[in-house]
PLY file of the C-alpha trace (Angstrom):
ply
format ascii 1.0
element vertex 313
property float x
property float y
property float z
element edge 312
property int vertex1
property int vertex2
end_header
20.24 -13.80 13.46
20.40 -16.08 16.09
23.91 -16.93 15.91
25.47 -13.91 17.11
28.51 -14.42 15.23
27.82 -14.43 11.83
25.57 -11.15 12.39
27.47 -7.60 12.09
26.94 -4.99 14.57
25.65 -4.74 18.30
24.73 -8.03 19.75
21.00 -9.17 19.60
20.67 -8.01 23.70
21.65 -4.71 22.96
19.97 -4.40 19.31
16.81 -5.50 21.30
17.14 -2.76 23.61
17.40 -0.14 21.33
14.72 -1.07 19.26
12.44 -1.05 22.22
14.01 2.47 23.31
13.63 3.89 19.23
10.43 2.31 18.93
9.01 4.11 22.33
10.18 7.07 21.35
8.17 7.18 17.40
5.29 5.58 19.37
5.15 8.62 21.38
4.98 10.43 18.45
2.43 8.23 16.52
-0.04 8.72 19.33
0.17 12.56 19.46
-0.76 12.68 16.06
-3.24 9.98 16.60
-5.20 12.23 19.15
-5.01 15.04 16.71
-6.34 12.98 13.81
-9.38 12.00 16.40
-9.70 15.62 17.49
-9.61 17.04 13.72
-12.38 14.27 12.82
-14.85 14.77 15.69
-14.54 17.96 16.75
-17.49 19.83 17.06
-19.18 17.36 14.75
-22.29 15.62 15.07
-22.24 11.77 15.48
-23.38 11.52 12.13
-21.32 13.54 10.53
-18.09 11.45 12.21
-15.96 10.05 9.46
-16.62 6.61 10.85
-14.32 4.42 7.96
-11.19 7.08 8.93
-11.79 6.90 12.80
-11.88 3.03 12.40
-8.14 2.39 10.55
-6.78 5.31 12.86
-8.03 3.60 15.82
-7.12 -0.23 14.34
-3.30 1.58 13.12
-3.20 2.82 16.68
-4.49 -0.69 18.64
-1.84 -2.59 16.31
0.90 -0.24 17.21
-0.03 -0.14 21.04
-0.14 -4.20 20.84
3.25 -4.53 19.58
4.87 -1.73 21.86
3.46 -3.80 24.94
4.55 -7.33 23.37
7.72 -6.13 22.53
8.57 -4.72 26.56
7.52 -7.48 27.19
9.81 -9.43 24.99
12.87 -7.83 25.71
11.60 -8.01 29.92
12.06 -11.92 29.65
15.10 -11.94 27.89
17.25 -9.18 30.06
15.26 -9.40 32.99
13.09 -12.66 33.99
15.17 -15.52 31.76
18.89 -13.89 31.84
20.21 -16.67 34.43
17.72 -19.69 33.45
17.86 -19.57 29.67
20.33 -21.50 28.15
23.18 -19.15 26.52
21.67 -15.89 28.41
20.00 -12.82 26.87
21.55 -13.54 22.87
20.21 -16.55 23.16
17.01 -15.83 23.95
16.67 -13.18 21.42
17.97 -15.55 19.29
15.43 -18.00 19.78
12.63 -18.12 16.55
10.20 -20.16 18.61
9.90 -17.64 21.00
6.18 -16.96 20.98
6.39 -13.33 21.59
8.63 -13.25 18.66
6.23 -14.61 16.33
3.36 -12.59 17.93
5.57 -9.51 16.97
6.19 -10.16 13.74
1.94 -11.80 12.74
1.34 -7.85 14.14
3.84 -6.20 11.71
2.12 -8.72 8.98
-1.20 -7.39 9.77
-0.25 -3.36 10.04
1.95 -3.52 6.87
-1.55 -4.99 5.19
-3.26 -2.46 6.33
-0.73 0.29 5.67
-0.31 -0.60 1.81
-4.28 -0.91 1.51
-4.44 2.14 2.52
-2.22 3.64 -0.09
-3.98 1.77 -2.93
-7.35 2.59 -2.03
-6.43 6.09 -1.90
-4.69 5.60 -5.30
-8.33 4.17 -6.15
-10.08 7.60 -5.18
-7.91 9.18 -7.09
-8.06 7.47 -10.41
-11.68 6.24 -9.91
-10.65 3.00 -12.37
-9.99 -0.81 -10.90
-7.90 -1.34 -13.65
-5.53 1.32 -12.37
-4.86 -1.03 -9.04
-5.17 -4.26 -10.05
-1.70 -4.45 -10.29
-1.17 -3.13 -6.86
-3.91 -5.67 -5.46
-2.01 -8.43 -7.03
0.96 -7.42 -5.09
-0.58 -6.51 -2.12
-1.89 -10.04 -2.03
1.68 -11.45 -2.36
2.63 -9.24 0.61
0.12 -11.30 2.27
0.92 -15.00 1.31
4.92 -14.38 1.73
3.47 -12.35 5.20
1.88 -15.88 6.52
4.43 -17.90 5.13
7.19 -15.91 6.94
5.07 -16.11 10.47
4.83 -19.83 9.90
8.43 -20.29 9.13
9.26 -18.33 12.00
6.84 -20.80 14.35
8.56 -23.87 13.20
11.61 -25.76 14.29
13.79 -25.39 10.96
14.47 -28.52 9.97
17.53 -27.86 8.76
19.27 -27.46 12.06
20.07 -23.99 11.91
19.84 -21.11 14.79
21.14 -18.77 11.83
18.59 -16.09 11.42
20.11 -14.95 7.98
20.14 -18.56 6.88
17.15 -20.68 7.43
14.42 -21.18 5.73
12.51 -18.36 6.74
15.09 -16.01 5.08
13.26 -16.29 1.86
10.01 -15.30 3.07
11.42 -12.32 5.15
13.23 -10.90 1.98
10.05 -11.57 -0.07
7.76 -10.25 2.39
9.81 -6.73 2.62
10.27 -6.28 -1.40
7.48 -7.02 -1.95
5.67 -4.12 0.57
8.34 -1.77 -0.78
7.09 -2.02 -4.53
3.84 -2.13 -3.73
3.91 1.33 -1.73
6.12 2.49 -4.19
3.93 1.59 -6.71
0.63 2.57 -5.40
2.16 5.83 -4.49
3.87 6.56 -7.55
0.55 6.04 -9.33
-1.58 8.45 -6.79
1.34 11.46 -7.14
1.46 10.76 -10.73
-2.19 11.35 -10.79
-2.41 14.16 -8.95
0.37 15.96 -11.10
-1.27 15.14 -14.24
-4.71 17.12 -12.85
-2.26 19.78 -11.56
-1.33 20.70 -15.11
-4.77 21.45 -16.07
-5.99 23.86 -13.60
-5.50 27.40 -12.93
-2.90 28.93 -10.62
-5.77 29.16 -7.72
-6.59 25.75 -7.51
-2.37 25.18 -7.94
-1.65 26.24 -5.08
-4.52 24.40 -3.03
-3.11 20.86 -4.93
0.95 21.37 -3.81
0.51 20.39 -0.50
-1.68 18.02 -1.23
1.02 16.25 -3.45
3.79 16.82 -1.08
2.37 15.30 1.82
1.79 11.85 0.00
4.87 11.88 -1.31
6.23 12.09 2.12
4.34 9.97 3.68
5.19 7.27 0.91
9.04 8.26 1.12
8.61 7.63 5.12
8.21 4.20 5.10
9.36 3.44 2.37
12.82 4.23 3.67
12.20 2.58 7.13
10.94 -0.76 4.94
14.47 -0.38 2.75
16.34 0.26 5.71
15.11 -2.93 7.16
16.30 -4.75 3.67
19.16 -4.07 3.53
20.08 -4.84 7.64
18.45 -7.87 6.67
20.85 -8.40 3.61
24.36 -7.23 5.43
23.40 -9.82 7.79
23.55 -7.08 10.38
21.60 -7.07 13.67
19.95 -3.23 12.73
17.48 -5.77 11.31
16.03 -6.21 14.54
15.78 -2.18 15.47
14.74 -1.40 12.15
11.89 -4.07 11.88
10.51 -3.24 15.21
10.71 1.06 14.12
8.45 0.20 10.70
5.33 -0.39 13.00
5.10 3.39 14.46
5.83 4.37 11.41
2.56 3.01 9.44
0.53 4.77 11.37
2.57 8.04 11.69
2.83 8.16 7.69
-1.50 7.79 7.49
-2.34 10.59 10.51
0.16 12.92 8.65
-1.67 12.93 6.00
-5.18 14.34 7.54
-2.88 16.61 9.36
-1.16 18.45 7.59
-3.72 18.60 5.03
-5.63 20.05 7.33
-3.49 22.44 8.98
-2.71 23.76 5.45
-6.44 24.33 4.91
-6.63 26.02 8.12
-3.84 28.59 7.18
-5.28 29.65 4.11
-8.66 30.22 5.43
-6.56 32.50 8.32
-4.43 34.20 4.97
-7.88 34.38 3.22
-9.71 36.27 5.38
-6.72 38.33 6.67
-6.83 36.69 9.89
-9.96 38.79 11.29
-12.41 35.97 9.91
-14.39 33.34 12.23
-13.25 30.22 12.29
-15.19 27.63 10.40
-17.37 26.04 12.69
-16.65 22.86 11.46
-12.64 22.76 10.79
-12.69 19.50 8.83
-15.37 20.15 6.74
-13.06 21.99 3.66
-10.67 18.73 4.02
-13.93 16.29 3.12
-14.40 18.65 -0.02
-10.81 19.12 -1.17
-10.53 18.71 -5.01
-8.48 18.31 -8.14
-11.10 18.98 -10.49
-10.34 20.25 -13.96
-12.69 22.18 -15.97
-13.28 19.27 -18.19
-12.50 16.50 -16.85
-14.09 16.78 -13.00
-11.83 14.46 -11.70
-11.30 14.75 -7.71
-9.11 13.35 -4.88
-12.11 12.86 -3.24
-14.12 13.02 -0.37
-10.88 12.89 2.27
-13.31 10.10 3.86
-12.72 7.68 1.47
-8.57 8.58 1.15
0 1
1 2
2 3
3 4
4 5
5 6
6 7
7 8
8 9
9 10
10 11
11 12
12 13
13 14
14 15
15 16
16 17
17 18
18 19
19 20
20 21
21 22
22 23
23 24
24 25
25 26
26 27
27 28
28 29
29 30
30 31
31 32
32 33
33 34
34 35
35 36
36 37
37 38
38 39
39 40
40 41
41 42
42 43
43 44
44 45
45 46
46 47
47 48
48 49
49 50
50 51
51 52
52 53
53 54
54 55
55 56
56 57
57 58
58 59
59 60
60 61
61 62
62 63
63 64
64 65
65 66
66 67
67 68
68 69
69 70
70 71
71 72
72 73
73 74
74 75
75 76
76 77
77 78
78 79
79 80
80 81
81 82
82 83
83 84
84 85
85 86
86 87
87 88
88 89
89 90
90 91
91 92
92 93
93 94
94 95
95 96
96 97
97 98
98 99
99 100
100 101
101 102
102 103
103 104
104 105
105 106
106 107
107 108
108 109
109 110
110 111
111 112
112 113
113 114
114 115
115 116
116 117
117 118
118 119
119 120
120 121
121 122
122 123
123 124
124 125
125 126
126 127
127 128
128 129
129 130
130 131
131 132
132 133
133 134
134 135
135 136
136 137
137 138
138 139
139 140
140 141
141 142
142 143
143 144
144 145
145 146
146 147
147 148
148 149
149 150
150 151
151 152
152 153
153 154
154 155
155 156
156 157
157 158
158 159
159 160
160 161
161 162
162 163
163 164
164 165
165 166
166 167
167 168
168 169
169 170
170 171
171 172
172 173
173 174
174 175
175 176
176 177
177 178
178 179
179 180
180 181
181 182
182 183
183 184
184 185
185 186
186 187
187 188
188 189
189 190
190 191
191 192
192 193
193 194
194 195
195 196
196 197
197 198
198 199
199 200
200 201
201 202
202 203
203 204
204 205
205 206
206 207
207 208
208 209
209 210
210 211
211 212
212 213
213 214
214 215
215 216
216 217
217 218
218 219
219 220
220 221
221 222
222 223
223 224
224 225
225 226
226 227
227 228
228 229
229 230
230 231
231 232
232 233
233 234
234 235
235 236
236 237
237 238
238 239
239 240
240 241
241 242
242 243
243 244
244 245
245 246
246 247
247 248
248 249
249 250
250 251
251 252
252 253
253 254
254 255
255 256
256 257
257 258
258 259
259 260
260 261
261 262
262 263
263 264
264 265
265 266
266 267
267 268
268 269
269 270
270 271
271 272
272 273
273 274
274 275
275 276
276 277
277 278
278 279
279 280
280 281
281 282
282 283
283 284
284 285
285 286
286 287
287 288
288 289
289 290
290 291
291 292
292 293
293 294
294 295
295 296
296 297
297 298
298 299
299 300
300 301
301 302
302 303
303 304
304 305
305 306
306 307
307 308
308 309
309 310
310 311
311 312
């Protein structure tokens, strides 16, 4: 991407400035729903009782997110603002620029969060099934999300030896289209697997439970469907040759950690609304409002399968 004229689209000073504008505007977002995760997990709960392995990822999703956001202003402050008139070939030049440490401190972050995002999904997946064999497949791929994850930071870090400024045509090409597949299937996988799951128990239990298990369902597959499409829509910039890639890459790392809060949200918030349904709306309010989503269940009559404590999900 560095030579602005084989790219399609806006030029790499303006692609940079909307990415930072998009981005600030999902981060907002992400940490709304990050106080409510924190609020739904600790409130009015003893310290011991404090899902400590949830609070941990929201708070790492949240750090990694937060880091980015301020490397990336920062980023896109040096190239419009503080090195416009020194740097040689202005602004698209600079964003240009591979070596740029704060552009391979961007992307090691997005290498990290999209490790944690997809482990996420396939331990989850592991809850579910309660087999290894179920996600060894997954883990495989997850750890080829990692290698082609390094190798693409590394690429990015070195002078290419090939000569080229042409982000769509060096070496590190390769890794980036590697690194994004390969976090696509492995989402899609993992995912597929945990709805898949879920749908199978679905079929086994009564209408009560039914209706308990459909949101349940629909708010993994959204979640899933979420990034996935912000991952694919970074492919495919990334394939056009088009400088979306650069929007689009720096919009997948809000949307991690927006896709795992929703989760404990709206699972929640359904819980909360049939309690309020059950009870006609004249019943007190359970004193501890997370406790139902820690005992949420698939279980059949035979085969007591579960989704599991929402502390391990």
């Amino acid at each position: 991407m560095a030579n602005s004229e084989s790219s399609t689209g806006l030029a790499l000073d303006a692609a940079s400035l909307m990415s930072i504008v998009l981005e600030g505007i999902l981060y907002g977002f992400s940490v709304l729903m990050f106080i409510g995760t924190m609020w739904i997990f600790t409130y009015k709960r003893r310290v011991r009782d404090v899902n400590r392995p949830t609070i941990a990822v929201a708070t790492l999703l949240f750090l990694l997110s937060t880091a980015h956001m301020v490397v990336n202003i920062i980023h896109v402050e040096n190239g419009l603002v503080k090195y416009r008139d020194t740097f040689l070939g202005g602004p698209v030049a600079y964003f240009a620029d591979l070596l740029q440490e704060l552009f391979v401190v961007k992307n090691a972050i997005l290498v990290l969060e999209t490790l944690l995002g997809d482990g996420i999904v396939i331990y989850r997946c592991y809850i579910v099934w309660r087999s290894v064999r179920v996600i060894i497949l997954p883990c495989i791929m997850w750890c080829g999300v990692a290698v082609f994850g390094v190798c693409m930071v590394y690429s990015m870090s070195q002078p290419q030896t090939s000569g080229s400024t042409n982000f769509f045509l060096n070496a590190t090409s390769q890794w980036i289209t590697a690194f994004i597949s390969f976090t696509i299937a492995t989402n899609l996988l993992s995912s597929g697997l945990l709805a898949y799951r879920i749908w199978m128990i679905e079929r086994n239990v009564s209408t009560i439970h039914a209706s308990k298990k459909v949101p349940i369902l629909h708010v993994l597959v959204d979640a899933a469907v979420l990034y996935s499409a912000a991952a694919c829509s970074s492919l495919i910039s990334f394939i056009c040759s088009s400088s979306g890639m650069y929007v689009m890459a720096d919009l997948v790392i809000p949307v991690i950690p927006i896709a795992f809060y929703m989760v404990f949200i709206r699972i929640a918030t359904n819980h909360n609304n049939q309690f309020h349904a059950s009870t006609g709306g004249f019943g007190r309010s359970s004193r501890y409002p997370v406790q139902s989503l820690h005992t949420i269940r698939l279980d059949t009559q035979n085969s007591g399968i579960s989704l599991g404590d929402s502390s391990k999900a």
